[in-house]
N, C-alpha and C positions, 0 to 999 in steps of 0.2 A: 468487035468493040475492044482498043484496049484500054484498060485499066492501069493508070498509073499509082504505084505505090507514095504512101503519101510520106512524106520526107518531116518527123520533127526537126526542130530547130535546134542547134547544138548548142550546149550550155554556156552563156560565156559569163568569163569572171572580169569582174570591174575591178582594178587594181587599183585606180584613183585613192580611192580613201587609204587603202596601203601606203602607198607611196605618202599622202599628206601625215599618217601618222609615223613613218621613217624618217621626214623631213623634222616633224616636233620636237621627238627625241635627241635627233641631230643638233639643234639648235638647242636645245635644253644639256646636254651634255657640255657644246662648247660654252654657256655660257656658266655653267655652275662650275666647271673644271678651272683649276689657280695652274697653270705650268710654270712659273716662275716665282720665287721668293721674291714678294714686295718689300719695300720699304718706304719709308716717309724722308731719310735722309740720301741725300744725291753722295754717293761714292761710286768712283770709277775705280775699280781695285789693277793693283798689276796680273799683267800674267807670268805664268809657269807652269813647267809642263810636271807632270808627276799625278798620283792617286787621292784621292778623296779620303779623308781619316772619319772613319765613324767617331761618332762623339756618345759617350756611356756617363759619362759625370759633368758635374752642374756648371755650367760655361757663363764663363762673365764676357760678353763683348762689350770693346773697347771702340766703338769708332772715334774716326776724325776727319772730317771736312779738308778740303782744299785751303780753308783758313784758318786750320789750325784749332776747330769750335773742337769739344769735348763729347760726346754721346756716350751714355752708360747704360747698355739694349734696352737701346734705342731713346735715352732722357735725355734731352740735352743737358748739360751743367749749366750752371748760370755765369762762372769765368774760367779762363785757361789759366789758371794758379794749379801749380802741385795739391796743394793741401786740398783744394777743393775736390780734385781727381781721387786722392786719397780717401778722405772722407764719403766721395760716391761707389769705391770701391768696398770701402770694410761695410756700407750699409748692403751695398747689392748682396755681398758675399755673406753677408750676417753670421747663423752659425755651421755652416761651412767653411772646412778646416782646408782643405786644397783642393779650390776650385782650377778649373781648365779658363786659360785669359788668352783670348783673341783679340788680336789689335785689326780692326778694319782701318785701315789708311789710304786716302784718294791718291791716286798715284802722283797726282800734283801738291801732297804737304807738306810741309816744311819738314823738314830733317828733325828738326829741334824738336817739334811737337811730339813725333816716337819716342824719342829718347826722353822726354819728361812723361810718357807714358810706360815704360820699361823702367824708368828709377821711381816710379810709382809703388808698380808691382813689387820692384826688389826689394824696396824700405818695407812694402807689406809680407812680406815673407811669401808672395806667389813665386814660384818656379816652373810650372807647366806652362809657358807661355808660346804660342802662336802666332802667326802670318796668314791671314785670309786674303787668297788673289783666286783670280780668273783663270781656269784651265784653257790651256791653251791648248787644242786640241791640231795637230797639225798633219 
């Protein structure tokens, strides 16, 4: 007579549920994660190539539309007058004495619209003034 030895079952592991809670995570990361600075105003900025400047002091951005509208981070003005620009500068800037001013400019805006954003600054005694574009990475 022979006797066959009797063979247990070998353990197995059910990865299913694994894998659905690697999948969650997954989806829950991309969808909580921001990879890009939004914004509510459309600027197409220029490019150039060069390093990224840490920013350490209180920044006033300046944007401006393709028609030339006004934004004071991120408020619109309500017109394209100086004095108006003026006036959303000294409140943005309150009582700080030399803030950092970044002009966002659509690469399609009028010329004119800078330069009444630059003799803004100057009449308000800013001089740390800035150019925000698109790195161009080539």
């Amino acid at each position: 007579m022979i006797f066959r030895t009797k063979r247990d079952n070998e353990p197995e592991l059910n990865l299913t549920p694994l894998i659905d809670v690697v999948f969650l995570l997954l989806i829950f990361f991309m969808v909580s994660t921001t990879f890009e600075r939004e914004s509510e105003i459309s600027i197409e900025l220029p490019e150039a190539t060069g390093e990224e400047v840490e920013q350490q002091q209180f920044v006033i951005e300046i944007s401006i539309d393709s028609q030339g509208g006004y934004f004071i981070n991120q408020k619109r003005l309500k017109d394209n007058k100086i004095e108006t620009l003026k006036l959303g500068i000294r409140k943005t800037r309150g009582q700080n004495k030399d803030p950092k001013l970044v002009i966002n400019a659509d690469k399609d805006t009028p010329h004119q619209a800078v330069v009444i954003a630059m003799d803004a600054a100057r009449q308000l005694g800013l001089v740390h003034l800035t150019f925000a574009t698109k790195l161009n990475n080539k």
